[in-house]
PDB file of N, CA, C and O in Angstrom:
ATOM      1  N   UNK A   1       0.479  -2.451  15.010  1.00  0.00           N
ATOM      2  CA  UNK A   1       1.337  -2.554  13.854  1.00  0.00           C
ATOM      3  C   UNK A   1       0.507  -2.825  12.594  1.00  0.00           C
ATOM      4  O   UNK A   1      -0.610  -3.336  12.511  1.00  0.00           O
ATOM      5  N   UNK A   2       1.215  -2.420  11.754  1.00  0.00           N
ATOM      6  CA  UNK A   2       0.603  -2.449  10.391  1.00  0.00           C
ATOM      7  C   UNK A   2       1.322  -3.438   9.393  1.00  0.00           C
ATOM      8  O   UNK A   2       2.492  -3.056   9.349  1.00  0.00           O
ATOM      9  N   UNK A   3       1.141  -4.643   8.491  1.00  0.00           N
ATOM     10  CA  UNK A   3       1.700  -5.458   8.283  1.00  0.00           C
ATOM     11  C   UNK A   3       2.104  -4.718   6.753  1.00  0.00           C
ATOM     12  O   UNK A   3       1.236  -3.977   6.292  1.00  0.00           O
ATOM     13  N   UNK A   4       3.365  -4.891   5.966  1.00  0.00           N
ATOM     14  CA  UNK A   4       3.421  -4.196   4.504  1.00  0.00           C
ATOM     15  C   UNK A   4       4.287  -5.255   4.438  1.00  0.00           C
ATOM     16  O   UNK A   4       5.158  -5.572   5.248  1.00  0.00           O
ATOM     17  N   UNK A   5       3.937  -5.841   3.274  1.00  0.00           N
ATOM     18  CA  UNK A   5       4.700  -6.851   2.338  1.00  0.00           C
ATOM     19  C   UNK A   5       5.023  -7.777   3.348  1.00  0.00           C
ATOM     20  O   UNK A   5       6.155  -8.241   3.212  1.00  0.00           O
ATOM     21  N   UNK A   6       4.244  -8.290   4.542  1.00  0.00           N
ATOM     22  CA  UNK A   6       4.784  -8.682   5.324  1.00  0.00           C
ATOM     23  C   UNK A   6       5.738  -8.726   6.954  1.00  0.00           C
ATOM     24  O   UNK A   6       6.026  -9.447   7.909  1.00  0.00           O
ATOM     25  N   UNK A   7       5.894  -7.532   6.433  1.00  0.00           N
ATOM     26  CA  UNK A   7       6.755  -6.857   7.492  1.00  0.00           C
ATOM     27  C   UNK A   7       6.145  -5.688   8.229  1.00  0.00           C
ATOM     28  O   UNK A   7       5.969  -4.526   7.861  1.00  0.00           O
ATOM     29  N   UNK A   8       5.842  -6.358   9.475  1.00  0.00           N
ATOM     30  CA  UNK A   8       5.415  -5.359  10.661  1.00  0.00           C
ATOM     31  C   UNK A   8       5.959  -3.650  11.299  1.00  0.00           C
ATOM     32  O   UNK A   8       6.997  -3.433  11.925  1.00  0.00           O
ATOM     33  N   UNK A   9       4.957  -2.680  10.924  1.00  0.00           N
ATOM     34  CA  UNK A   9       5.911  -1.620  10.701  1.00  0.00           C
ATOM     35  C   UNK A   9       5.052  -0.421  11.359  1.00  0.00           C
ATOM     36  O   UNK A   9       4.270  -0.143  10.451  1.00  0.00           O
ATOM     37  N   UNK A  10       4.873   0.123  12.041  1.00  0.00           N
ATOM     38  CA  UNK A  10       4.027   1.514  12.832  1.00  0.00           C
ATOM     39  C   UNK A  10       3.318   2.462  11.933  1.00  0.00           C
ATOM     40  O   UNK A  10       3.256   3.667  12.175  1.00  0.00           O
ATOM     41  N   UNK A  11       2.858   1.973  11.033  1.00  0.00           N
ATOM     42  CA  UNK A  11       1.921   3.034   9.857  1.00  0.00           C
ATOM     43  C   UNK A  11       0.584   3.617  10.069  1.00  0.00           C
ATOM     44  O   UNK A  11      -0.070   4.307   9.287  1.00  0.00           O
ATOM     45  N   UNK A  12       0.125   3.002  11.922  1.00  0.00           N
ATOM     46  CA  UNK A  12      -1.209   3.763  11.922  1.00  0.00           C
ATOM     47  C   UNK A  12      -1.241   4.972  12.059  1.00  0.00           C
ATOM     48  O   UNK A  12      -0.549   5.677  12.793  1.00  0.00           O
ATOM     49  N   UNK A  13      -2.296   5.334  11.140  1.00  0.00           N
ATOM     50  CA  UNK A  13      -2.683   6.665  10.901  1.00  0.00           C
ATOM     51  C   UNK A  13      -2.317   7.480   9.645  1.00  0.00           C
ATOM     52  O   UNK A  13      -2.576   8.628   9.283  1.00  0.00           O
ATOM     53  N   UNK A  14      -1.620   6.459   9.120  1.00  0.00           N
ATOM     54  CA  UNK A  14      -1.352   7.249   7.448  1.00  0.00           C
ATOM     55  C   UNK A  14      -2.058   6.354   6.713  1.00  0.00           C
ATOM     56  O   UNK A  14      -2.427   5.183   6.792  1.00  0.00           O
ATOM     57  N   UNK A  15      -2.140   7.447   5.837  1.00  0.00           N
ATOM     58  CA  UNK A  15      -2.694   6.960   4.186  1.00  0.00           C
ATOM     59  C   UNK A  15      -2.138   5.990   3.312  1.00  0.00           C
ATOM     60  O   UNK A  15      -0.915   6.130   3.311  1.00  0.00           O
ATOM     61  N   UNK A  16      -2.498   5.081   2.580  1.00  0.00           N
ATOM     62  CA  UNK A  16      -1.452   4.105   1.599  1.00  0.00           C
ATOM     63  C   UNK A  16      -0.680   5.072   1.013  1.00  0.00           C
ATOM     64  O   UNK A  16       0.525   4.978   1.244  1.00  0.00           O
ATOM     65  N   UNK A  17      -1.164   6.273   0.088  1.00  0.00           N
ATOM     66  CA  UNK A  17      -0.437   7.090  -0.617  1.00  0.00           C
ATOM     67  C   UNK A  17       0.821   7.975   0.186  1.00  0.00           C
ATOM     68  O   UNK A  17       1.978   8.105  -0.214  1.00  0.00           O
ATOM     69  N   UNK A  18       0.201   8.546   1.469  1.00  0.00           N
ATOM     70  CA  UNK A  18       2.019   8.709   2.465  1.00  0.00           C
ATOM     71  C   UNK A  18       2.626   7.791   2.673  1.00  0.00           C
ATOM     72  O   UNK A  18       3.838   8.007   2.655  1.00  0.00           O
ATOM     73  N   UNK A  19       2.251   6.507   2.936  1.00  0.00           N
ATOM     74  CA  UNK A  19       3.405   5.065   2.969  1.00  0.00           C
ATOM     75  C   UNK A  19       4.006   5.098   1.452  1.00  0.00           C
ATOM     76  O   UNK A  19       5.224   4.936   1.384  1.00  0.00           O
ATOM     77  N   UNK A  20       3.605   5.206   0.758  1.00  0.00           N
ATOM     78  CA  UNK A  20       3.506   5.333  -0.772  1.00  0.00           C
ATOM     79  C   UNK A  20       4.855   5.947  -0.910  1.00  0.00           C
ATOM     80  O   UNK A  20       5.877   5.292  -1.115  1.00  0.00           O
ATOM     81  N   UNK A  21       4.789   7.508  -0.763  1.00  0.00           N
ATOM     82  CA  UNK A  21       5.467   8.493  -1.150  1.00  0.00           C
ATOM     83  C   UNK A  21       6.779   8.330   0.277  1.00  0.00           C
ATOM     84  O   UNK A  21       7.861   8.872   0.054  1.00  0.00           O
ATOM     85  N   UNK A  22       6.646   7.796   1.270  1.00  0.00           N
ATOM     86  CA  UNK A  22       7.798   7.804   2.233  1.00  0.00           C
ATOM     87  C   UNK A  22       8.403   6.311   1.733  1.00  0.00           C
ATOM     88  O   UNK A  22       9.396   5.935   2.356  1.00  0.00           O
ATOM     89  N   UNK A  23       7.878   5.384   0.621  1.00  0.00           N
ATOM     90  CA  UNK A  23       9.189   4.428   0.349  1.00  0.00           C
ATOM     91  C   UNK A  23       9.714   4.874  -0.967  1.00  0.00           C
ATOM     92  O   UNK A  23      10.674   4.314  -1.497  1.00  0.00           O
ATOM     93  N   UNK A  24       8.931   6.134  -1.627  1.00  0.00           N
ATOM     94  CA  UNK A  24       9.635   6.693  -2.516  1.00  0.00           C
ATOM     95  C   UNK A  24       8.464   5.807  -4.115  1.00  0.00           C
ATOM     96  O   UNK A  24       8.460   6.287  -5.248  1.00  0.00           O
ATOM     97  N   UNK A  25       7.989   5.067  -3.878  1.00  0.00           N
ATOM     98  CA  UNK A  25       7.314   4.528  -4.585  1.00  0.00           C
ATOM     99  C   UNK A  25       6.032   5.410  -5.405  1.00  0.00           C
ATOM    100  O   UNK A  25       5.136   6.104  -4.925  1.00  0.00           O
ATOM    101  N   UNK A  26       6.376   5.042  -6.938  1.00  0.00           N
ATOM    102  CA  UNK A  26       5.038   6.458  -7.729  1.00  0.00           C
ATOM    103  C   UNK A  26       3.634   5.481  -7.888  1.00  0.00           C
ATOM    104  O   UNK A  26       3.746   4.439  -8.534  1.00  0.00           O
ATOM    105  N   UNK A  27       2.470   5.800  -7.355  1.00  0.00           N
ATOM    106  CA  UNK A  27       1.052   4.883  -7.030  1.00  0.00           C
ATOM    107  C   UNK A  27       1.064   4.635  -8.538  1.00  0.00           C
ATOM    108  O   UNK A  27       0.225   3.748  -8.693  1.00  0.00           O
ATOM    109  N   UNK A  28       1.330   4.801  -9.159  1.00  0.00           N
ATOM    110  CA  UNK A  28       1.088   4.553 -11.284  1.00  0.00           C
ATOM    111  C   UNK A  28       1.580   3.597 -11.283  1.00  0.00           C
ATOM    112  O   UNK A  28       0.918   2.844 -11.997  1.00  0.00           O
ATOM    113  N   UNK A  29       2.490   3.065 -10.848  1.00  0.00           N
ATOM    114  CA  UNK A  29       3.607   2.052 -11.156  1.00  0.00           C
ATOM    115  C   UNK A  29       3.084   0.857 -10.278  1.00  0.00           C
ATOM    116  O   UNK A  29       3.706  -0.188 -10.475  1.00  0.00           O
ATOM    117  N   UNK A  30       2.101   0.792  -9.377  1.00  0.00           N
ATOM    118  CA  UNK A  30       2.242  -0.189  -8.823  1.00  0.00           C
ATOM    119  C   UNK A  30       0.528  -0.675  -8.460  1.00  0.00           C
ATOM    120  O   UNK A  30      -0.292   0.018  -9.062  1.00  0.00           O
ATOM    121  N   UNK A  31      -0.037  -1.718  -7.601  1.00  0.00           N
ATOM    122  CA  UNK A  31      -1.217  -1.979  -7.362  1.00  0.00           C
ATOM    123  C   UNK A  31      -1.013  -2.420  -5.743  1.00  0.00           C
ATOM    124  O   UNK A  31       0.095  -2.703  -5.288  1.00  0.00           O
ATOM    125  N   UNK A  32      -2.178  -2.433  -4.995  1.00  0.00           N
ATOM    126  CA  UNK A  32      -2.177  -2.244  -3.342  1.00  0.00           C
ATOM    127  C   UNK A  32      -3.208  -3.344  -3.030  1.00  0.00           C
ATOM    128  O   UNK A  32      -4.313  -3.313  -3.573  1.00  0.00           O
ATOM    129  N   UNK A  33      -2.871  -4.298  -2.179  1.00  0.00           N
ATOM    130  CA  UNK A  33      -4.145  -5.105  -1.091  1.00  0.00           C
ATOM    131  C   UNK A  33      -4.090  -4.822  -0.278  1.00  0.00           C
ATOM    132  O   UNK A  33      -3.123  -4.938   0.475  1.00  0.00           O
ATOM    133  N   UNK A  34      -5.192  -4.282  -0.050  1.00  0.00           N
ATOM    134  CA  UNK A  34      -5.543  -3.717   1.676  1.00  0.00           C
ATOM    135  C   UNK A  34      -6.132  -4.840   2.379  1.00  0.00           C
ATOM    136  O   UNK A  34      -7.253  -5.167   1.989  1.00  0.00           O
ATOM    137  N   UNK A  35      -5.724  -5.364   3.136  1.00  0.00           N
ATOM    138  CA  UNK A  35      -6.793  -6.669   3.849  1.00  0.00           C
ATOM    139  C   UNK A  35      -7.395  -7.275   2.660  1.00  0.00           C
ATOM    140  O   UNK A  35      -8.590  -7.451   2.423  1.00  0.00           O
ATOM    141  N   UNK A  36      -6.287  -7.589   1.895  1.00  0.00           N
ATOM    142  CA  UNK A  36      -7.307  -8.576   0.379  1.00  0.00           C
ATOM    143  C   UNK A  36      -7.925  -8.043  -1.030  1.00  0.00           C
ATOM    144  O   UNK A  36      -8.112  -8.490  -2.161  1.00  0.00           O
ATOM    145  N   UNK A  37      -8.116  -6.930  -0.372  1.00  0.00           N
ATOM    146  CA  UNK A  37      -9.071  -6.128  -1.260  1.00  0.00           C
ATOM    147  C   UNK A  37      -8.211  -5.147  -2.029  1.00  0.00           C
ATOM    148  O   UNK A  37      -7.559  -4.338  -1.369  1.00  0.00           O
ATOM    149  N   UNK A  38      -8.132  -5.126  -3.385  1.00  0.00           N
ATOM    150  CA  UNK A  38      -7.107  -4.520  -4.470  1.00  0.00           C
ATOM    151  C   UNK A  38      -7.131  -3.327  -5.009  1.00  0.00           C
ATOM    152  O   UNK A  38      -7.966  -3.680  -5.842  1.00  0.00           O
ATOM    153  N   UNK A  39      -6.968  -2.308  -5.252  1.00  0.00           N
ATOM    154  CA  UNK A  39      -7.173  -1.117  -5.838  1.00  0.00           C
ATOM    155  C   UNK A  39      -5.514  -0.619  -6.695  1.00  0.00           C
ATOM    156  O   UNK A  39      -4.359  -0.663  -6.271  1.00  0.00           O
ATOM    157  N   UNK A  40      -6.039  -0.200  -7.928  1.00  0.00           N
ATOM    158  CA  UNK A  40      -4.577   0.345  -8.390  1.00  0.00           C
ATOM    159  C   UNK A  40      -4.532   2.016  -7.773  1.00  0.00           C
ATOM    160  O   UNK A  40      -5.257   2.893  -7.304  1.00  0.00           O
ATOM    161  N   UNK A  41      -3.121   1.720  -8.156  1.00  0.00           N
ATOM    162  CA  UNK A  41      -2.030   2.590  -7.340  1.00  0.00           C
ATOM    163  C   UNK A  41      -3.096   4.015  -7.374  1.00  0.00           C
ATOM    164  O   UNK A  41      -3.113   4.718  -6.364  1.00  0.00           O
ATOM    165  N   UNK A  42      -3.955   4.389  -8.552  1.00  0.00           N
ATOM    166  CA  UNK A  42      -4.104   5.428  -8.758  1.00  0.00           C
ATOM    167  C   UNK A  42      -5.677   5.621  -7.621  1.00  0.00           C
ATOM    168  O   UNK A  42      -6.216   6.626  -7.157  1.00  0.00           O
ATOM    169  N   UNK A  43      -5.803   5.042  -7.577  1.00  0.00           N
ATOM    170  CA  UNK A  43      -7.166   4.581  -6.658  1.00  0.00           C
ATOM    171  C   UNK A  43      -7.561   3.973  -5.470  1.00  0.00           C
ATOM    172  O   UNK A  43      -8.516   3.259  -5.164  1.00  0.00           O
ATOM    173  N   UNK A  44      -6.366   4.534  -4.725  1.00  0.00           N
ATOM    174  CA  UNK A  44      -5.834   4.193  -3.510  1.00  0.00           C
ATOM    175  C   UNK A  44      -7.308   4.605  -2.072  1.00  0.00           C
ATOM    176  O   UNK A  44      -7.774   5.742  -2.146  1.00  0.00           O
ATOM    177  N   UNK A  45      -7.617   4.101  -1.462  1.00  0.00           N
ATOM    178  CA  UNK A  45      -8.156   4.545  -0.571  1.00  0.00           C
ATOM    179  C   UNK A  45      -7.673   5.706   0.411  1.00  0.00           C
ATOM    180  O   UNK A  45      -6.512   5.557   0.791  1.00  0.00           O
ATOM    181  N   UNK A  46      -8.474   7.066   0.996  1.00  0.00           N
ATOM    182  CA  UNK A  46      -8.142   7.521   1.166  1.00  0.00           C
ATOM    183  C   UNK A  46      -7.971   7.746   3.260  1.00  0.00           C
ATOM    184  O   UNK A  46      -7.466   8.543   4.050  1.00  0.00           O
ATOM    185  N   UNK A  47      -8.914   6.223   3.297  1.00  0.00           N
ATOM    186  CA  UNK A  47      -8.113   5.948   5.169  1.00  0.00           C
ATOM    187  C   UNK A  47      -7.195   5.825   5.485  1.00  0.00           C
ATOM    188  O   UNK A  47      -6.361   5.261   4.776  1.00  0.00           O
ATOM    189  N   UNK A  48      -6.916   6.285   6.676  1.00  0.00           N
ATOM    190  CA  UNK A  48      -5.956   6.300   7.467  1.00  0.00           C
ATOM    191  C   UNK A  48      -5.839   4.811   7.992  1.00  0.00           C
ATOM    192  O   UNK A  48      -6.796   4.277   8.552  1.00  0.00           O
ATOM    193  N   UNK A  49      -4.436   4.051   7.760  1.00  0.00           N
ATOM    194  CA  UNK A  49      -4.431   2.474   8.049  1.00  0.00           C
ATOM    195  C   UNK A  49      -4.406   2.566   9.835  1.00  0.00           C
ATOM    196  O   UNK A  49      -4.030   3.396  10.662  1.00  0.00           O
ATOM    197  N   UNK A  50      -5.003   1.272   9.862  1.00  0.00           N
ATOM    198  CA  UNK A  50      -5.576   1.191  11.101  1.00  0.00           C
ATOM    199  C   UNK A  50      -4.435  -0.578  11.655  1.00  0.00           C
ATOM    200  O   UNK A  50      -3.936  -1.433  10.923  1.00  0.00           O
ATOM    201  N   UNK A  51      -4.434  -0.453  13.169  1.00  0.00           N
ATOM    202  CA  UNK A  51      -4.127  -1.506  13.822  1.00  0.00           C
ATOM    203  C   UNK A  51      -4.073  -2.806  13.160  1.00  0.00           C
ATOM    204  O   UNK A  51      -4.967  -3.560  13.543  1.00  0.00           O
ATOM    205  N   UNK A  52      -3.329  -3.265  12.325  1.00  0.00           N
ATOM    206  CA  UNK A  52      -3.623  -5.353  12.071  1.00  0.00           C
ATOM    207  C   UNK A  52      -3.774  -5.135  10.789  1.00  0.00           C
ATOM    208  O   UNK A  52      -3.765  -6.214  10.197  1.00  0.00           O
ATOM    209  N   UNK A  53      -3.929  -4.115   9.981  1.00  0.00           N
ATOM    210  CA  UNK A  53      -4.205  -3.923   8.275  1.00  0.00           C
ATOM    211  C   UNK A  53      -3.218  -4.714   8.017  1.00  0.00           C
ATOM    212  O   UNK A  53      -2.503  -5.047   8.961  1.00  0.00           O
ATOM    213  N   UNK A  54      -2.918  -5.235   6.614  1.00  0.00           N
ATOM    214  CA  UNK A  54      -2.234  -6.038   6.028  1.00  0.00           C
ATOM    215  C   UNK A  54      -2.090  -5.488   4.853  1.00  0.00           C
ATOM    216  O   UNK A  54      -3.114  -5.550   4.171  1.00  0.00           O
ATOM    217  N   UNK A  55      -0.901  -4.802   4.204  1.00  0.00           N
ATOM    218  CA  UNK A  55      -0.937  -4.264   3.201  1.00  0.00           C
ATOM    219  C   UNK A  55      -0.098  -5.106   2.373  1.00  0.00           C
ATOM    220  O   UNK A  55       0.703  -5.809   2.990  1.00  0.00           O
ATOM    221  N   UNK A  56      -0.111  -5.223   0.565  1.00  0.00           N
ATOM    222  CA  UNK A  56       0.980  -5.269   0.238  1.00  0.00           C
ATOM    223  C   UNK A  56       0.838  -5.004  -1.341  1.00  0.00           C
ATOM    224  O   UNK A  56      -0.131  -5.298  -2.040  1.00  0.00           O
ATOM    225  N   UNK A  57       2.297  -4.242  -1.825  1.00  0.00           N
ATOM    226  CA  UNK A  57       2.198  -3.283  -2.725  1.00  0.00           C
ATOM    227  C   UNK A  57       2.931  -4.168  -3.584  1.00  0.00           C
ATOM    228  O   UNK A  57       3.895  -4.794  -3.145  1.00  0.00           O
ATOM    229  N   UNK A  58       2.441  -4.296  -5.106  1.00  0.00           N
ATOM    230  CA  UNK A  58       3.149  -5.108  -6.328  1.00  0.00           C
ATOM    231  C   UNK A  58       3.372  -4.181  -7.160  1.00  0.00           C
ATOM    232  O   UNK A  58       2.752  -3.160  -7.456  1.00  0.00           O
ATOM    233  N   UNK A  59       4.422  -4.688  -7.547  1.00  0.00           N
ATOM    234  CA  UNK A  59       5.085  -3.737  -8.655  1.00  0.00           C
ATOM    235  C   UNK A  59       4.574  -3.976 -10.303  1.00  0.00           C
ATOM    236  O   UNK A  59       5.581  -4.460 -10.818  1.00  0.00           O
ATOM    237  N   UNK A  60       4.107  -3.931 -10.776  1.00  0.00           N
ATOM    238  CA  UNK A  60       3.178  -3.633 -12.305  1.00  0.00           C
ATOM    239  C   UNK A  60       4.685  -4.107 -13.033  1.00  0.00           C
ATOM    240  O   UNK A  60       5.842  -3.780 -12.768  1.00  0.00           O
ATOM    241  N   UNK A  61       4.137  -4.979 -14.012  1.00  0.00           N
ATOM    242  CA  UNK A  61       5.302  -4.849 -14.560  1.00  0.00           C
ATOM    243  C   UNK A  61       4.869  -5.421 -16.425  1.00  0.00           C
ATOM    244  O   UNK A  61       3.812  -5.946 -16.776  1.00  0.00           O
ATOM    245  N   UNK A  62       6.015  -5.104 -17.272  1.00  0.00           N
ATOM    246  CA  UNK A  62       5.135  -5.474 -19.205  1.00  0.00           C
ATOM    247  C   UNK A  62       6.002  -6.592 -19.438  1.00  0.00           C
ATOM    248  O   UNK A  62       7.177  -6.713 -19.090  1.00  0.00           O
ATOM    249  N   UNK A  63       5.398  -7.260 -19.964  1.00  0.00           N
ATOM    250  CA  UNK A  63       5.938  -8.625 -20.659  1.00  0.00           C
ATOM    251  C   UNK A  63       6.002  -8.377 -21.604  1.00  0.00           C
ATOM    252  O   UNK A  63       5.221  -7.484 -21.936  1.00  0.00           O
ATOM    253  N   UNK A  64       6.877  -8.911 -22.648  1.00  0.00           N
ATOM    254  CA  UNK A  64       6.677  -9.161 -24.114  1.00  0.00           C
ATOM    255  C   UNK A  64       7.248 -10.579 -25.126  1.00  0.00           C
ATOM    256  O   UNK A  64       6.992 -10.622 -26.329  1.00  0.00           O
TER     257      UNK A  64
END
C-alpha cells in the first residue's frame, strides 16, 4: 500500500502525476511529499510509487 494524505490506498506502480490526474487534481495548483521530500506540482518525479511511500499533496493557496 501506498500511504496519500494518510490514507492507505493500492497506487503501486503509478506515477504522482496519474494519482494526480485520477483525483482530478491540476499538478500547478498544488505541491507533493514523497517520503518527506517536496517537489512542486510541476516537478513531480517521474517513478513509479513503490510499496510504504508516503505521499501527501497540499493545496497552494494566496493570502491577502
Amino acid at each position: 500500500m501506498v500511504f496519500l494524505n494518510g490514507k492507505p490506498l493500492p497506487l503501486e506502480g503509478k506515477t504522482l502525476k496519474e494519482v494526480l490526474a485520477e483525483l482530478g487534481v491540476e499538478p500547478e495548483r498544488v505541491a507533493v511529499l514523497l517520503n518527506e521530500e517536496a517537489f512542486p506540482g510541476h516537478a513531480l518525479p517521474e517513478r513509479p510509487l513503490e510499496e510504504g511511500d508516503v505521499v501527501e499533496v497540499v493545496a497552494l493557496m494566496q493570502g491577502g
